[in-house]
C-alpha positions as CSV (number, residue, x, y, z in Angstrom):
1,X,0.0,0.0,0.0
2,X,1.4,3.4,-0.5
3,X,2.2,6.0,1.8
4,X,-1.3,7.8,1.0
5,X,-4.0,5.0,0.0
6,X,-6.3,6.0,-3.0
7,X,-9.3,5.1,-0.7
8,X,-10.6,5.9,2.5
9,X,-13.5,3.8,4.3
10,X,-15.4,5.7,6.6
11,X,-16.9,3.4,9.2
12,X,-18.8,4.8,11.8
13,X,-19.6,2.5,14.7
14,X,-21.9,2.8,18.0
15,X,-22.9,-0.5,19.8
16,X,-22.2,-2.4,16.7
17,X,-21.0,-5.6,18.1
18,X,-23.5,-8.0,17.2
19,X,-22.6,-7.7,13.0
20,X,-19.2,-5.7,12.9
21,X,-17.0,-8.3,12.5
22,X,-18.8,-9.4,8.7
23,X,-18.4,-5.6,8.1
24,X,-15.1,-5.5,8.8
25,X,-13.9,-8.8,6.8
26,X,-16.4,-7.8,3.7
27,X,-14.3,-4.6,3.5
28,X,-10.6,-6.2,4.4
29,X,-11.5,-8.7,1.7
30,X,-11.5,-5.9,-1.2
31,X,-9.9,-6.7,-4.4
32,X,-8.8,-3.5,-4.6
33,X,-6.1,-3.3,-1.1
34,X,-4.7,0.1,-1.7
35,X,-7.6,1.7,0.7
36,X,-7.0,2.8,5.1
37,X,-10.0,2.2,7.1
38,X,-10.7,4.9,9.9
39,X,-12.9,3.3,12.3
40,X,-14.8,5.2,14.9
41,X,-16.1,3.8,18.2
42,X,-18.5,6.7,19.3
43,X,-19.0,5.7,22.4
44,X,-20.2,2.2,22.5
45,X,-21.0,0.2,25.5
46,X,-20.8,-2.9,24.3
47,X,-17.6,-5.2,22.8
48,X,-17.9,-2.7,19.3
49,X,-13.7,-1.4,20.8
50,X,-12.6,-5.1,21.6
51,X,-14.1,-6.0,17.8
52,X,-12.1,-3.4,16.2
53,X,-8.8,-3.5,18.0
54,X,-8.6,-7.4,17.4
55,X,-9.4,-6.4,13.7
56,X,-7.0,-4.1,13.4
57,X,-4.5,-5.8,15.2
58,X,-4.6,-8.3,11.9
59,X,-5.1,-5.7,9.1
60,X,-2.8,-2.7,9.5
61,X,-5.0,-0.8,7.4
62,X,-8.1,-0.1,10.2
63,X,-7.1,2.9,12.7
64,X,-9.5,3.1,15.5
65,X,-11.3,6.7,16.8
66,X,-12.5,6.0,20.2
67,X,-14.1,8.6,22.3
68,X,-17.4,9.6,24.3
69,X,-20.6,9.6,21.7
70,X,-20.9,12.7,19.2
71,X,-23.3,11.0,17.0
72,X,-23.4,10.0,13.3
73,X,-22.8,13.2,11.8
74,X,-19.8,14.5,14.0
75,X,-18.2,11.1,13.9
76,X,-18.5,11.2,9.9
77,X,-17.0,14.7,9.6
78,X,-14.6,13.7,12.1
79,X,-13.0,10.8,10.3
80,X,-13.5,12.6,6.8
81,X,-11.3,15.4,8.0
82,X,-8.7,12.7,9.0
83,X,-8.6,11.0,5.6
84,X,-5.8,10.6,3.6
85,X,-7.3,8.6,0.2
86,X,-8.6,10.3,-2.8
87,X,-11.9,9.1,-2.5
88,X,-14.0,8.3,0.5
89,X,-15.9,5.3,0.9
90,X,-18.9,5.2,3.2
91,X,-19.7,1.9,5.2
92,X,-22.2,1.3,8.0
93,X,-21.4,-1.6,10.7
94,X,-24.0,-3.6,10.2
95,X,-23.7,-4.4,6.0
96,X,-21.8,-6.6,3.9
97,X,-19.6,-5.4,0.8
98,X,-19.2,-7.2,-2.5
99,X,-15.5,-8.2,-2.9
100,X,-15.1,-6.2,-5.9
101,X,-17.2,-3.3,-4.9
102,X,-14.4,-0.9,-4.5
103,X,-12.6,-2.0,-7.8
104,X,-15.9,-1.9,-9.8
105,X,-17.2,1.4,-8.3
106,X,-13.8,3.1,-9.5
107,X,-13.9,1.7,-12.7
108,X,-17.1,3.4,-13.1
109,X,-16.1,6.9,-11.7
110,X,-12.8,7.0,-14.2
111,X,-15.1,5.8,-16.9
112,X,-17.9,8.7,-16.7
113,X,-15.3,11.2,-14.5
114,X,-18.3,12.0,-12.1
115,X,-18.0,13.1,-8.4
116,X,-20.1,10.6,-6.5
117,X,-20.5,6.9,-7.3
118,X,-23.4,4.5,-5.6
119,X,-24.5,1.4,-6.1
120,X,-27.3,-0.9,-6.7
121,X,-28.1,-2.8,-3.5
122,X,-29.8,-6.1,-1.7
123,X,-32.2,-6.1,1.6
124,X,-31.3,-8.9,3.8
125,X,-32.8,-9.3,7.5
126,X,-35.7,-7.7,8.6
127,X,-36.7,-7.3,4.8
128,X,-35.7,-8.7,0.9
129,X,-35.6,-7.2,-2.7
130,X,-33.2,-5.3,-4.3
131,X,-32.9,-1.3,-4.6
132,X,-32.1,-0.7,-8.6
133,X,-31.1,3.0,-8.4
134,X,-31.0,5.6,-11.4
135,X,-27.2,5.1,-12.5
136,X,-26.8,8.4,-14.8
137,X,-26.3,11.7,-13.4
138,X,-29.7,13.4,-14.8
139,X,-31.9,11.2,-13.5
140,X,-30.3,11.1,-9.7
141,X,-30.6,14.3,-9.9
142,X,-34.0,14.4,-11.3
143,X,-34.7,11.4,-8.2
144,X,-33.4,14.0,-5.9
145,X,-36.6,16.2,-6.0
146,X,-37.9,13.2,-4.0
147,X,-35.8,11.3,-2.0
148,X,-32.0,10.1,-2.0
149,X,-30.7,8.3,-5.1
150,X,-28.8,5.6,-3.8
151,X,-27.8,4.0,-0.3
152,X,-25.9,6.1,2.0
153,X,-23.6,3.0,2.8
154,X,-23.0,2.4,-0.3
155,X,-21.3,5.5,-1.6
156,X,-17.7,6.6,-2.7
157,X,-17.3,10.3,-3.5
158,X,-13.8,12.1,-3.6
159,X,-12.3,13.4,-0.4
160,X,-11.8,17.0,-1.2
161,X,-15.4,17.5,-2.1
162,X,-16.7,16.0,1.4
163,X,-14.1,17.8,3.2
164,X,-15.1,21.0,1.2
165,X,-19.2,20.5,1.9
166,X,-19.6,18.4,4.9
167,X,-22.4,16.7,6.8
168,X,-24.6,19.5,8.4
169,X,-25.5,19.3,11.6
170,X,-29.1,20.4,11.0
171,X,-29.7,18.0,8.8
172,X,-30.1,14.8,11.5
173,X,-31.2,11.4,10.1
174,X,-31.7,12.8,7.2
175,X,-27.8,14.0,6.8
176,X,-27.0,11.9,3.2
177,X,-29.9,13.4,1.2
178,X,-29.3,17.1,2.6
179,X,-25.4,16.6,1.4
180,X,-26.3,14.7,-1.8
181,X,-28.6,17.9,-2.8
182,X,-25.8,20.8,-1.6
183,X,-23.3,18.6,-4.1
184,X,-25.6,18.6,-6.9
185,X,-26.4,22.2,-6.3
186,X,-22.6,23.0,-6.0
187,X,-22.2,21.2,-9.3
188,X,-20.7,17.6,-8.6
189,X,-22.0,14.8,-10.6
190,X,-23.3,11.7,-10.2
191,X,-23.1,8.5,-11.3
192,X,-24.2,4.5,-9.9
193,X,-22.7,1.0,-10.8
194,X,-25.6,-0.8,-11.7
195,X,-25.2,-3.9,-9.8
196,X,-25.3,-5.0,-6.5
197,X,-22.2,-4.0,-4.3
198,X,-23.6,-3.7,-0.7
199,X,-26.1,-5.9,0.9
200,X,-27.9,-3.6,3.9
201,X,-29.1,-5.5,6.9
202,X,-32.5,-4.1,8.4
203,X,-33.3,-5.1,11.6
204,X,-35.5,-3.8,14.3
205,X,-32.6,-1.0,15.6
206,X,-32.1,1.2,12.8
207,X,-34.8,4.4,13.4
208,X,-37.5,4.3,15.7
209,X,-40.8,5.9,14.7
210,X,-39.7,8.8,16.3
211,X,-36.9,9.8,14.3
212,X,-38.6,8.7,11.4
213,X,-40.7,11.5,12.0
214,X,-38.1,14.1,12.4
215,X,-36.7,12.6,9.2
216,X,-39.8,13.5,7.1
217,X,-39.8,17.3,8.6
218,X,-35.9,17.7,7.9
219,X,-36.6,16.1,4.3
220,X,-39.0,18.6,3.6
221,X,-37.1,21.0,4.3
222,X,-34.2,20.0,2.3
223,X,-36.5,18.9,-0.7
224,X,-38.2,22.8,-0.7
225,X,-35.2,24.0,-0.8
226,X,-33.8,21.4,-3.8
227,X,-36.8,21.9,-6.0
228,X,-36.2,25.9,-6.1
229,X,-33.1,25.0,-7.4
230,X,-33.3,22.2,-10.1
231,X,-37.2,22.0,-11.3
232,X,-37.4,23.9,-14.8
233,X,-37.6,27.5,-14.5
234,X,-41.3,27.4,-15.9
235,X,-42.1,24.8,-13.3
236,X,-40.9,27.0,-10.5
237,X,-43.8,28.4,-9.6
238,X,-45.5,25.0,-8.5
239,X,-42.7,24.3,-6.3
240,X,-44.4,24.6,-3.3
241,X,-47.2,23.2,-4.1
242,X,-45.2,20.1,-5.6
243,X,-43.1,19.7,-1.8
244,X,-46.4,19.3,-0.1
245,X,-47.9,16.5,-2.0
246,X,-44.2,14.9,-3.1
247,X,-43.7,14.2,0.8
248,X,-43.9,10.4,1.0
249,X,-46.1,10.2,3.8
250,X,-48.5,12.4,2.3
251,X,-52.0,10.6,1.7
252,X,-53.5,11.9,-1.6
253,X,-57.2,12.7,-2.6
254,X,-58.1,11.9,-6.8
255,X,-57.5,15.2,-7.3
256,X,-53.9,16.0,-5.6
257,X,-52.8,12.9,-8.0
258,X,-54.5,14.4,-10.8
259,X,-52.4,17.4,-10.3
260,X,-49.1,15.4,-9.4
261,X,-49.4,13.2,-12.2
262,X,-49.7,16.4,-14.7
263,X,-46.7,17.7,-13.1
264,X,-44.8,14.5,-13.5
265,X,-46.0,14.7,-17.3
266,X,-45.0,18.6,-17.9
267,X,-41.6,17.9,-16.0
268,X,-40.7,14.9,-18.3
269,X,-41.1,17.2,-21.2
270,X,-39.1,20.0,-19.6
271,X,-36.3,17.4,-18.3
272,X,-35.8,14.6,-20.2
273,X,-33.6,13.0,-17.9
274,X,-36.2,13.2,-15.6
275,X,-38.0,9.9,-17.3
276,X,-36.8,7.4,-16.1
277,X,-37.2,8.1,-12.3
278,X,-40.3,9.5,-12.7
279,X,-41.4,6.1,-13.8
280,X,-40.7,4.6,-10.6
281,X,-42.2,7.9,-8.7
282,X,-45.8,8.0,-9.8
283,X,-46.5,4.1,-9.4
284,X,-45.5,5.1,-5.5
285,X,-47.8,8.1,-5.7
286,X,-50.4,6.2,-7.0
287,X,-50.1,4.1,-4.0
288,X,-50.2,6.6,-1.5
289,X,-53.8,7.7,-3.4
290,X,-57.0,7.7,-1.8
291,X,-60.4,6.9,-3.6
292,X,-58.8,4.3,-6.4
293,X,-61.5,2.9,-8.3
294,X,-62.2,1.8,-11.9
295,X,-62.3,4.7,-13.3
296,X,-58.8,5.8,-12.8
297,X,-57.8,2.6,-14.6
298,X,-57.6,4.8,-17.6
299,X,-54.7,7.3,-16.6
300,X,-53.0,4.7,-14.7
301,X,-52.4,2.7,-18.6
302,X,-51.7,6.3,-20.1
303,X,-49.1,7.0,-17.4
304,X,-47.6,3.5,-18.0
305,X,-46.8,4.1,-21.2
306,X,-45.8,7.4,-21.2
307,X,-43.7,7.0,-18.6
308,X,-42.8,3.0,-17.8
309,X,-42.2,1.9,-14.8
310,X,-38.5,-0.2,-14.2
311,X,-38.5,-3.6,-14.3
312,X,-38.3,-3.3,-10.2
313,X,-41.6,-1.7,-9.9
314,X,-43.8,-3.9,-12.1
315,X,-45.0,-6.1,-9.1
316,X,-46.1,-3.3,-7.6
317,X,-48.0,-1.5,-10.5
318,X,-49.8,-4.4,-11.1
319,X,-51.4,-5.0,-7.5
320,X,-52.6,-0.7,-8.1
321,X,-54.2,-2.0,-11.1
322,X,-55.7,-4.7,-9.5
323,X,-56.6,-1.9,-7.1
324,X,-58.4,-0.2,-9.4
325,X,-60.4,-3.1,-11.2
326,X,-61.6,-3.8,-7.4
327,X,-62.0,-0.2,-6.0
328,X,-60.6,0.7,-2.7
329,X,-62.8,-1.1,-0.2
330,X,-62.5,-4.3,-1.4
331,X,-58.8,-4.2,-1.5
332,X,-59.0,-3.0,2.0
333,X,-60.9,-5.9,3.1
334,X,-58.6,-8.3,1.3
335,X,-55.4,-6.8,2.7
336,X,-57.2,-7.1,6.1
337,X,-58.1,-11.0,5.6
338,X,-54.1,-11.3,5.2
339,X,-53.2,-10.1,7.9
């Protein structure tokens, strides 16, 4: 390894003993070895320290951080401002990477030159499935109007840009999708591998209801002020309008997805790179629709084709179209005989 490693893995760990150690082999077995690994203990109480000493005791590339808890987003500027690669590489302590994850997500970022590489990933634990995210740099930024574009964990973006915008500390739980829209609004690009490179463990610890509801407010936030920046200037005057009901959360009446679907139209037409994550977006706002009945079977089949879904979200349109043959309180009783 040379004096200053091209990568830097960013490893934040608190109370992470029960799955740290897989972390910490899926990253020491890399195909690409020139990278450090600056692992923070931010305050655990449990073995998470004895873990990562014994690690790093056989892999002189970990460093340890240990120290009273800061939190996620002091512990990631932290160890960011300590780096010495080229390009950072997020982890969490609880997921697995792909051997050639590293390898492959370079290749990508030499081959399109962009700023930010993600990847593709696979649920494993509490849930399954895949996440297939937009891979050019239009439509993450285009997916941006609604949520973030790609797995936080997943992520490899270069030093001096994360050291130049870091994590802001207003921005709790919802830290990665606040930075991932400064970047883009600071002009970095984007790019994704389109396979899977991480697989993400959910289990019952990750965010309690509680801070899932501070999420959604400090979302909104960031998503107002994102749309005011990269909708279409003739779109800017429904921006606010387009916030309120693009919230996830939000139930929608006919009429709000009336409206939302003739902004997705007029915004595919303004931003063609817009396309292809707006496929995925109205099948989810379709979802989150009150009132479905047969007669919105119609728009639902225009929408398809002018704006198809991915292959990922087929399963899905085609229980709202069931949805729709059957009207809204018939699906509701039949989801209730499920359970």
């Amino acid at each position: 390894m040379s004096s200053s490693p091209k990568v830097s893995f960013v490893l934040p760990c608190y109370n992470s003993a029960a799955y740290l150690q897989e972390t910490l082999d899926s990253i020491s077995a890399q195909s690409f070895t020139d990278f450090e690994c600056i692992a923070t203990d931010d305050g655990s109480i449990d073995a998470t320290l004895a873990i990562l000493q014994a690690h790093a005791a056989k892999d002189a590339r970990f460093s340890i951080i240990t120290r009273e808890n800061r939190g996620l987003i002091a512990t990631l500027n932290e160890a960011i401002a300590q780096a010495q690669g080229e390009w950072i590489a997020r982890m969490d302590a609880d997921d697995i990477c792909d051997p050639q994850r590293i390898e492959k997500q370079l290749q990508r970022l030499n081959d399109t030159q962009a700023d930010i590489c993600g990847s593709w990933i696979r649920f494993f634990g509490d849930k399954s499935g895949e996440w297939m995210t937009p891979s050019a740099d239009g439509a993450i930024k285009a997916m941006l109007l609604f949520n973030p574009a790609f797995a936080h964990p997943s992520v490899i973006a270069r030093t001096a840009l994360l050291k130049a915008h870091p994590y802001s500390p207003h921005a709790v739980h919802a830290e990665d999708y606040a930075l991932w829209c400064e970047l883009a609004q600071a002009g970095a690009t984007f790019t994704t591998v389109p396979e899977v490179l991480l697989s993400y463990r959910c289990h019952a610890g990750q965010i309690t209801q509680s801070k899932k509801d501070q999420l959604r407010a400090t979302a909104q936030i960031i998503r107002s002020k994102y749309a005011r920046f990269a909708l279409p200037a003739a779109m800017q005057k429904h921006a606010g309008r387009f916030v309120e009901l693009a919230e996830p959360a939000r139930q929608l009446s006919r009429a709000e997805f009336d409206w939302m679907c003739d902004f997705y139209l007029q915004l595919a037409e303004a931003w063609p790179a817009s396309r292809s994550p707006l496929g995925e977006v109205w099948v989810d706002t379709l979802q989150r629709t009150s009132g479905v009945n047969l007669f919105l079977l119609g728009k639902v089949q225009a929408l398809n084709k002018a704006l198809p879904p991915p292959a990922s979200e087929l399963g899905k349109l085609k229980r709202q179209k069931i949805r729709c043959l059957i009207g809204d309180t018939a699906w509701q009783l039949i989801k209730k005989l499920k359970t």
